[in-house]
FIRO-316591 format. One record per residue (C-alpha): x, y, z; residue in one letter; residue number from 1. Coordinates in pm, whole numbers, always signed. Each point is the difference from the previous one (the first is absolute). Layout:
N
[atom [X Y Z] 'A' NUM]
...
***
This chain:
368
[atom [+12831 +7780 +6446] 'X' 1]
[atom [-186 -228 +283] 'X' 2]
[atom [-318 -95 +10] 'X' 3]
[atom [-167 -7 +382] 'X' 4]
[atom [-142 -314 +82] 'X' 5]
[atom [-273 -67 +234] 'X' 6]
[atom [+267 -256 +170] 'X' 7]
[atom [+193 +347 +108] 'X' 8]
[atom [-274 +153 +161] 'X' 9]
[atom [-143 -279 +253] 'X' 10]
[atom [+187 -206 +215] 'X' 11]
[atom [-100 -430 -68] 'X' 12]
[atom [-264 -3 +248] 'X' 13]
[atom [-11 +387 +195] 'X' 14]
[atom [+5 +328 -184] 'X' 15]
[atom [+367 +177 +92] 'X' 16]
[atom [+62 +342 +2] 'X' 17]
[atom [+286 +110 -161] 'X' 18]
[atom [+268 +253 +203] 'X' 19]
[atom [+326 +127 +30] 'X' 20]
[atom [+177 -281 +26] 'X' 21]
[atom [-165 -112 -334] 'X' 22]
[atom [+47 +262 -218] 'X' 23]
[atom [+327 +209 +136] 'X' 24]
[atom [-17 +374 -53] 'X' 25]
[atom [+214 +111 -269] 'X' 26]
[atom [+167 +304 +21] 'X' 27]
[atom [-67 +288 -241] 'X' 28]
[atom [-165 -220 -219] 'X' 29]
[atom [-257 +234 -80] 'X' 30]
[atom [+239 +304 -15] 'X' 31]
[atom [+164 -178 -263] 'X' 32]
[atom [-265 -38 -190] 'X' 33]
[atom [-167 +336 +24] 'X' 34]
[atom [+224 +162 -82] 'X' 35]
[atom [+10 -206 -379] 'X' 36]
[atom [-356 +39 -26] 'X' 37]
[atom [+4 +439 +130] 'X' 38]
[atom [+324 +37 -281] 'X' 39]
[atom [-236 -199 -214] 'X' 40]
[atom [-247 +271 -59] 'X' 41]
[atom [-267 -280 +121] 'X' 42]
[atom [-193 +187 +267] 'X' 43]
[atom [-33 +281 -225] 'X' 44]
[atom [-415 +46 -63] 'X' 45]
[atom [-190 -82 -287] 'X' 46]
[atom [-256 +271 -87] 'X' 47]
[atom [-95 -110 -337] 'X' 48]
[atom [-35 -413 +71] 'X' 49]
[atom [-260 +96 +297] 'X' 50]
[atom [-146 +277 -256] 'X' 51]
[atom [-82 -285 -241] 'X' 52]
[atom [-103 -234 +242] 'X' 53]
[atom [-276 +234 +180] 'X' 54]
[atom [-85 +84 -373] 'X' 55]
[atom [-42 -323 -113] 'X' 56]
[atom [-176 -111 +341] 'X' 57]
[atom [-228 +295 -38] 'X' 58]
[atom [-141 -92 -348] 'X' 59]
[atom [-69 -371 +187] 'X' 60]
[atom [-199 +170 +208] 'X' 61]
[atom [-216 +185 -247] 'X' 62]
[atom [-36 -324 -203] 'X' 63]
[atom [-153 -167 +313] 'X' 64]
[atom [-236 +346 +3] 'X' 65]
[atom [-50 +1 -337] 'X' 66]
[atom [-64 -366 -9] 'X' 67]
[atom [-288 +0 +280] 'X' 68]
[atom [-142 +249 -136] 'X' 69]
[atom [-47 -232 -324] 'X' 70]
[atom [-95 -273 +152] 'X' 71]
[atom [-243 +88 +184] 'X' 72]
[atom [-212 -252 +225] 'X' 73]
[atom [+168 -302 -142] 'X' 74]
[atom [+220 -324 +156] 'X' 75]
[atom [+274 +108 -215] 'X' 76]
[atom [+46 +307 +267] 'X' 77]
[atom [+229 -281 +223] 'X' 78]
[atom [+270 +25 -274] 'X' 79]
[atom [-33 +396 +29] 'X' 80]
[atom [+35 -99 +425] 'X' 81]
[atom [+315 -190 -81] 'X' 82]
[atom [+169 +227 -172] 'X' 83]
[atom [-48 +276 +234] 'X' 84]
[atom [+144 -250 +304] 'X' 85]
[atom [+279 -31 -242] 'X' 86]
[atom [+83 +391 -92] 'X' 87]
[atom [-75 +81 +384] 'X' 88]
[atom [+299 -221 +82] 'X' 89]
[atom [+164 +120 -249] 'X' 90]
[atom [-40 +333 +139] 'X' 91]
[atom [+72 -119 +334] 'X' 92]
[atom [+382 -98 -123] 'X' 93]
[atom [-5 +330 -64] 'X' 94]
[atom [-67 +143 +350] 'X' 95]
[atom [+217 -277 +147] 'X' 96]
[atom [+314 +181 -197] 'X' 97]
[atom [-131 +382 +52] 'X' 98]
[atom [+6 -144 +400] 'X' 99]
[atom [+369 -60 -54] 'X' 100]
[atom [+84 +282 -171] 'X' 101]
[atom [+56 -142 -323] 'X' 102]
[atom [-186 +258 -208] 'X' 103]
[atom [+33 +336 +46] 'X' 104]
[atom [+280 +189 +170] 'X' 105]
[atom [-113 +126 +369] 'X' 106]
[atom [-176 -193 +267] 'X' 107]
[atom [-294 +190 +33] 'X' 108]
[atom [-65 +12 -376] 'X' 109]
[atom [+26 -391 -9] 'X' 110]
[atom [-251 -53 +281] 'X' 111]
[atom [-259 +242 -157] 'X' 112]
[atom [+28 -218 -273] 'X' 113]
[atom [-4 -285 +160] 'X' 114]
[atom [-323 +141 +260] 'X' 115]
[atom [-176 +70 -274] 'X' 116]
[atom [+80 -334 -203] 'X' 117]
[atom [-77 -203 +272] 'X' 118]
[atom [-292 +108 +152] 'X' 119]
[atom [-139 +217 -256] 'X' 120]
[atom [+27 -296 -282] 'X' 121]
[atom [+36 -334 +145] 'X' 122]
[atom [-176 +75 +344] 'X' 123]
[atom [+230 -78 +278] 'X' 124]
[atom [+225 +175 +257] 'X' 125]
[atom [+282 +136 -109] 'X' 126]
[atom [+131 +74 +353] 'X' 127]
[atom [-67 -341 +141] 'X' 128]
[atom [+207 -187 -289] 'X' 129]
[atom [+279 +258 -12] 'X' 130]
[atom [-18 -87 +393] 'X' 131]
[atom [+2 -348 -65] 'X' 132]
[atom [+221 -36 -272] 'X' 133]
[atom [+293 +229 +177] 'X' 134]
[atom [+36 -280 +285] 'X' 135]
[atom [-17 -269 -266] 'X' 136]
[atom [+268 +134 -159] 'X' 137]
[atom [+233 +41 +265] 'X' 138]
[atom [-19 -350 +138] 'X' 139]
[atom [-139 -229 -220] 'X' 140]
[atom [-102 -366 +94] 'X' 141]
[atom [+109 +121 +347] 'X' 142]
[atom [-209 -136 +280] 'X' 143]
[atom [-181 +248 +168] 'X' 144]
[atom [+88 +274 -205] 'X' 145]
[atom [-109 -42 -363] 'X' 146]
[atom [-395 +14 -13] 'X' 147]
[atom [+6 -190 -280] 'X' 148]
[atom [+60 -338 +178] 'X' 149]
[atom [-219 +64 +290] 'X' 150]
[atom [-355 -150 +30] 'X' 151]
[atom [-267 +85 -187] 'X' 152]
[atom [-228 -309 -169] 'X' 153]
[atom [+319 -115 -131] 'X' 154]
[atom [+303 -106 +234] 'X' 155]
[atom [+350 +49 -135] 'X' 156]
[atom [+167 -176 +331] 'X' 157]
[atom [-54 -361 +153] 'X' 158]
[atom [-33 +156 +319] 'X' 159]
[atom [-272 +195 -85] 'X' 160]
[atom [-148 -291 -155] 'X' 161]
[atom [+31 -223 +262] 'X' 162]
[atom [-231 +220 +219] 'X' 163]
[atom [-276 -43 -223] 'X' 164]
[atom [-325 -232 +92] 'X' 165]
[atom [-319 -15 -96] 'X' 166]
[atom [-175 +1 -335] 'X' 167]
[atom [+267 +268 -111] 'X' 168]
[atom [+291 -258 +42] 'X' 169]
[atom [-144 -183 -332] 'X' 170]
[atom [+57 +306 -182] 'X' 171]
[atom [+336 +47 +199] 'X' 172]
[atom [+114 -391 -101] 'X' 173]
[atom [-108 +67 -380] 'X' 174]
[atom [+66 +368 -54] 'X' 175]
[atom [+281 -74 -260] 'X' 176]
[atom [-257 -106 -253] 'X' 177]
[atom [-267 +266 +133] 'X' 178]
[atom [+252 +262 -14] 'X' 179]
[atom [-110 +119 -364] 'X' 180]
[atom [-403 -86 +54] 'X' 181]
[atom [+61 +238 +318] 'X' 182]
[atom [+171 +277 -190] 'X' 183]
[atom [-391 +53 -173] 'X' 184]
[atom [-41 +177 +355] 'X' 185]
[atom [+301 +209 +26] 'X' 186]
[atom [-90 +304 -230] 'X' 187]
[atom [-300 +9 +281] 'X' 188]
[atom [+247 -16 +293] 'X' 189]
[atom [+226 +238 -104] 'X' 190]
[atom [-293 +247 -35] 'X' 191]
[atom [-164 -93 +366] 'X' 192]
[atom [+400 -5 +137] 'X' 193]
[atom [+62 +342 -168] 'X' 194]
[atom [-325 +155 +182] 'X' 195]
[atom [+73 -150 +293] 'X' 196]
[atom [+287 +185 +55] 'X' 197]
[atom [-145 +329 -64] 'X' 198]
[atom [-264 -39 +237] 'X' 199]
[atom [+222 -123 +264] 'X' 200]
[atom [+148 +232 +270] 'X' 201]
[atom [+309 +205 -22] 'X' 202]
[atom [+144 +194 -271] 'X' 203]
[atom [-14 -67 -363] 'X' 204]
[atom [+179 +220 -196] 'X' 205]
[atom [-276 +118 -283] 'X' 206]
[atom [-313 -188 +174] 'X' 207]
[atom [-253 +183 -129] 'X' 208]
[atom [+162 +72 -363] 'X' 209]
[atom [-31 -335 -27] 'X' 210]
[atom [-319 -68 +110] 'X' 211]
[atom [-115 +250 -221] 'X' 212]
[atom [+170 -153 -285] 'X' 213]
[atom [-142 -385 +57] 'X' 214]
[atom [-339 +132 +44] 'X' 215]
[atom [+21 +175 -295] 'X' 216]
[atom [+146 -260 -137] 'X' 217]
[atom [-301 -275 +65] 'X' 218]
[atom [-235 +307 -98] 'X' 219]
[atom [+94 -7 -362] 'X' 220]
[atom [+74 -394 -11] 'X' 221]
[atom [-281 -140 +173] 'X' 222]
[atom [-297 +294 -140] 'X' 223]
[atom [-18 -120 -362] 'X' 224]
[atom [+31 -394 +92] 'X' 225]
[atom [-304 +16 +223] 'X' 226]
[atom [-183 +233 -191] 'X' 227]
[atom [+67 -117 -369] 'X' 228]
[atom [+40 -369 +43] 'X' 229]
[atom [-216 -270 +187] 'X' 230]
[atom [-28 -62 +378] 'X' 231]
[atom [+220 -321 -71] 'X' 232]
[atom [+180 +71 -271] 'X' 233]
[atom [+90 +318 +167] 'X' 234]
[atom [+130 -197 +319] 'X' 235]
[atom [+169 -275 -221] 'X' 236]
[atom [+182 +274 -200] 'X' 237]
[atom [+145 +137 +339] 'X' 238]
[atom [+93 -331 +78] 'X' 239]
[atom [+224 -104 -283] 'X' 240]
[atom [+128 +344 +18] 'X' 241]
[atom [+146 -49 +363] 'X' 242]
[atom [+46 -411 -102] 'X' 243]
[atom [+223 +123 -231] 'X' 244]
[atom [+191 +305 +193] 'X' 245]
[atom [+42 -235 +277] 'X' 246]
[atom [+161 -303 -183] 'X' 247]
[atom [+212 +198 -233] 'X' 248]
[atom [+125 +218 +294] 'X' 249]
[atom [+51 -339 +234] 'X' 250]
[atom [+153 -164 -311] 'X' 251]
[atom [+219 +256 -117] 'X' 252]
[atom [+196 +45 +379] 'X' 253]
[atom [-37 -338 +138] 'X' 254]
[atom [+301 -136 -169] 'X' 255]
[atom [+204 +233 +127] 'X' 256]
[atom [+93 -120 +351] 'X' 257]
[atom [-206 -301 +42] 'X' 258]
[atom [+220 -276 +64] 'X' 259]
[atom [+321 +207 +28] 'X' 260]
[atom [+175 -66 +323] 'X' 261]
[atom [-196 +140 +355] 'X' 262]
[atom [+239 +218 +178] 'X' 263]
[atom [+22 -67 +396] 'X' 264]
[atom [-164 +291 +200] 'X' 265]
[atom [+360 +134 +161] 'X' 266]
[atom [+227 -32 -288] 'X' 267]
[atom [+215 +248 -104] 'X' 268]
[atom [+100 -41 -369] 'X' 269]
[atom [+165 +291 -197] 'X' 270]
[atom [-253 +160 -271] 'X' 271]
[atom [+116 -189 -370] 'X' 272]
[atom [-31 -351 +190] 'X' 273]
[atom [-327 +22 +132] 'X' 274]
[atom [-147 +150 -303] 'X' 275]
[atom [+182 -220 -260] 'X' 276]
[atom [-43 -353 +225] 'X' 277]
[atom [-383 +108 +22] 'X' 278]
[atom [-133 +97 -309] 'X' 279]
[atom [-36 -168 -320] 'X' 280]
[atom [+15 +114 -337] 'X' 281]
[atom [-249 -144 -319] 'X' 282]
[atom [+131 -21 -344] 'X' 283]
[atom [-175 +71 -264] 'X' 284]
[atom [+133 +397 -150] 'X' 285]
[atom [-181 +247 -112] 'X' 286]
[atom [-347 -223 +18] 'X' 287]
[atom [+47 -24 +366] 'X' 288]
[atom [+106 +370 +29] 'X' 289]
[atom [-370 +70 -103] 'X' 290]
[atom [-158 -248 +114] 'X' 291]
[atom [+170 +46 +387] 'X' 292]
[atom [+45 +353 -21] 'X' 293]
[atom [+341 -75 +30] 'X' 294]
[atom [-31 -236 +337] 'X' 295]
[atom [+135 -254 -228] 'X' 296]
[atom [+343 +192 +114] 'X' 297]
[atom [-65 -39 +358] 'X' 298]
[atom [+369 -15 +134] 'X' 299]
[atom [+86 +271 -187] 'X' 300]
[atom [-314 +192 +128] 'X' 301]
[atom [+125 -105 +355] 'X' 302]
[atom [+302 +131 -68] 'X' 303]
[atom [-67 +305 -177] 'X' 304]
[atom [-378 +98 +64] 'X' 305]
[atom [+24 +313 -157] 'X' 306]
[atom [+123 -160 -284] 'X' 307]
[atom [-233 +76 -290] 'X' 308]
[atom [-167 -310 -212] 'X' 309]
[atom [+217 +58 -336] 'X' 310]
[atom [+327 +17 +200] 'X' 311]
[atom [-86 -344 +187] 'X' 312]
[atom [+135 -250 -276] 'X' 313]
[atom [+356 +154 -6] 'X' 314]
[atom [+3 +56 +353] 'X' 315]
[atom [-26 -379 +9] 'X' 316]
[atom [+342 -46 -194] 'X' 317]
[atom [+195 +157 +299] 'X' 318]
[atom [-172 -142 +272] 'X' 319]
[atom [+38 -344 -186] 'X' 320]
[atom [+374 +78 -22] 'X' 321]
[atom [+40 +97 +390] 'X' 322]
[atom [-185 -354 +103] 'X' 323]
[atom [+207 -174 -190] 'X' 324]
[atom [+326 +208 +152] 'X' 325]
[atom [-135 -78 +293] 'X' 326]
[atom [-106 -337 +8] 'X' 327]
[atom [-343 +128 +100] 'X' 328]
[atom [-365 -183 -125] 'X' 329]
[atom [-136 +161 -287] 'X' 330]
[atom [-366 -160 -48] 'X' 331]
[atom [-185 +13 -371] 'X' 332]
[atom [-267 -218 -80] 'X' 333]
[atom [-294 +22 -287] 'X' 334]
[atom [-316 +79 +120] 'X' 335]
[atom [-185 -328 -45] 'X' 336]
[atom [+273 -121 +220] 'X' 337]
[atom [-16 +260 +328] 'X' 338]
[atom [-383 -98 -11] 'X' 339]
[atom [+108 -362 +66] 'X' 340]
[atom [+225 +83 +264] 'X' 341]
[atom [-252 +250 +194] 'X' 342]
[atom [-244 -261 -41] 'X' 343]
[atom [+205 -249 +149] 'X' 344]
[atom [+142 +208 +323] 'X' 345]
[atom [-389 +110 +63] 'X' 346]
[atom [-74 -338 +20] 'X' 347]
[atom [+316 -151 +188] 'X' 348]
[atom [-71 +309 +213] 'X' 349]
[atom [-343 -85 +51] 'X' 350]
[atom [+52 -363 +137] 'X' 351]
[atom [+99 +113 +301] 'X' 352]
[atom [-344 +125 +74] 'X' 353]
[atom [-195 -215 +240] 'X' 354]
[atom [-268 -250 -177] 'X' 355]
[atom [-356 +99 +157] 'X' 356]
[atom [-103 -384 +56] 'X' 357]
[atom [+333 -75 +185] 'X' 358]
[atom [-54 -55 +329] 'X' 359]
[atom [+211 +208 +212] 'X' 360]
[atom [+132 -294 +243] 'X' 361]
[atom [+73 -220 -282] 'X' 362]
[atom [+186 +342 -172] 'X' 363]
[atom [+183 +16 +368] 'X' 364]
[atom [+152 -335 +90] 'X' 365]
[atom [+43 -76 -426] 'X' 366]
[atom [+351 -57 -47] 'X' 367]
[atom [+202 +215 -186] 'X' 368]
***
């Protein structure tokens, strides 16, 4: 078992992009190993484990009900508003696998679920991250085809980074340490990115459902918090609800890929190589299991993504076994320890942006 170290990822001075000639394709690697896993019984479904886990997710969400309804105008609401980021996460694992096909048996059952889960319960587009998510999947940390690494307030590549100026390049130049302070925002960008995508041009399979649902969806959410609590309180409970969402979402598929190697825009590498070499697995058992929704099994969810959760652990035995046959990478690391290394990469990443009270001439004729 290896452990991926930042070192691997980044060139001394320039950030490299891995390709062919780096990581060779391997013939029928994943054949091989697909077949073990199909003669397995491991992609079999798992009615009863996601029967339990809506149950037990569902009597969360009545406690937070329940809860507000006891509490009434008081402080002691915010620990009602974290709990509910938490179980809408939760249930957002949830719509993640249903997108995959993970829980039920036919395509169109799984997306109703997952429709209905995502936009009717958490509040975002279920068509824009199944959109997004697809292309991830099939190339990750490839440049110019995963939107994962491409710009947004974070940049993932030193090129991007280097284009930066301005007062954003200080955020740029520290975002490895702001990374987690920024993630307070994300539960509010994936709800403005979601709607942007349904009100853009084109079509969107299940627009309007889903409109429907997510303002429905705000309807019952947002009704009693205005009406029952506080002006302020009633904005600060929405606030640590989406704090919340957003850093346990951004925390909980950050360490996935950050700081695995970048994959050059042209290379061609065969399917169990580029998933393998660019994901990265956390340790931890069953705790992670729940606490990840199973992401803590990301190259075997690369692998395999209609794998269900409670077939993910054994899966990794095989897979394992094959890297080893193969000579190929197999990265594992504890959580505490893929939070260091994104944090690092944002931040080696983020030196290449350009320093707003650097004068451009002096930046030009500077040696390198």
């Amino acid at each position: 078992m290896a452990t991926q170290t930042l070192e691997a990822t980044l060139g001394p001075i320039r950030q490299t992009y891995a390709g062919t000639d780096s990581f060779p394709p391997i013939a029928r690697s994943y054949t091989q190993v697909s077949e073990v896993v199909r003669e397995t019984g491991l992609l079999a479904r798992t009615p009863i484990f996601y029967a339990i886990v809506g149950a037990v997710l569902l009597l969360g969400l009545a406690g937070c009900v329940a809860g507000f309804v006891l509490l009434g105008p008081s402080w002691f609401q915010l620990l009602i508003a974290g709990a509910l980021g938490i179980l809408l996460t939760q249930v957002s694992f949830l719509a993640h696998e249903s997108a995959h096909k993970q829980i039920l048996t036919t395509g169109p059952a799984n997306d109703r679920v997952g429709r209905f889960l995502a936009a009717g319960i958490v509040g975002i587009s279920y068509s824009w991250w199944n959109s997004k998510h697809s292309r991830h999947h099939a190339n990750p940390n490839q440049v110019g085809r995963d939107p994962d690494i491409e710009v947004d307030t974070i940049r993932f590549l030193e090129a991007d980074a280097a284009k930066v100026s301005g007062p954003m390049a200080f955020i740029t130049r520290k975002q490895g340490w702001l990374f987690f302070p920024l993630l307070t925002l994300e539960g509010l960008n994936l709800h403005y990115l979601g709607l942007k995508h349904l009100f853009s041009r084109g079509e969107i399979k299940g627009r309007w459902v889903e409109l429907s649902m997510i303002a429905a969806r705000f309807a019952v959410l947002l009704t009693p918090i205005f009406f029952f609590l506080p002006l302020g309180m009633a904005f600060a409970f929405l606030g640590v609800q989406l704090a919340v969402f957003g850093v346990y979402m951004g925390a909980s598929f950050a360490p996935n890929h950050k700081g695995m190697p970048i994959i050059a825009p042209g290379a061609k590498l065969d399917f169990f190589s580029k998933q393998v070499r660019t994901s990265r697995n956390i340790r931890g058992g069953w705790w992670a299991t729940w606490l990840m929704g199973g992401l803590n099994y990301q190259v075997e969810h690369h692998l395999f993504p209609s794998m269900p959760r409670p077939h993910l652990s054994k899966a990794r035995e095989i897979v394992m076994d094959q890297c080893r046959a193969l000579g190929v990478p197999y990265t594992e690391t504890s959580l505490i320890e893929s939070y260091g290394i994104v944090i690092a990469y944002l931040n080696r990443v983020g030196l290449a942006a350009r320093d707003p009270f650097d004068c451009h001439l002096v930046a030009r004729f500077r040696p390198s």
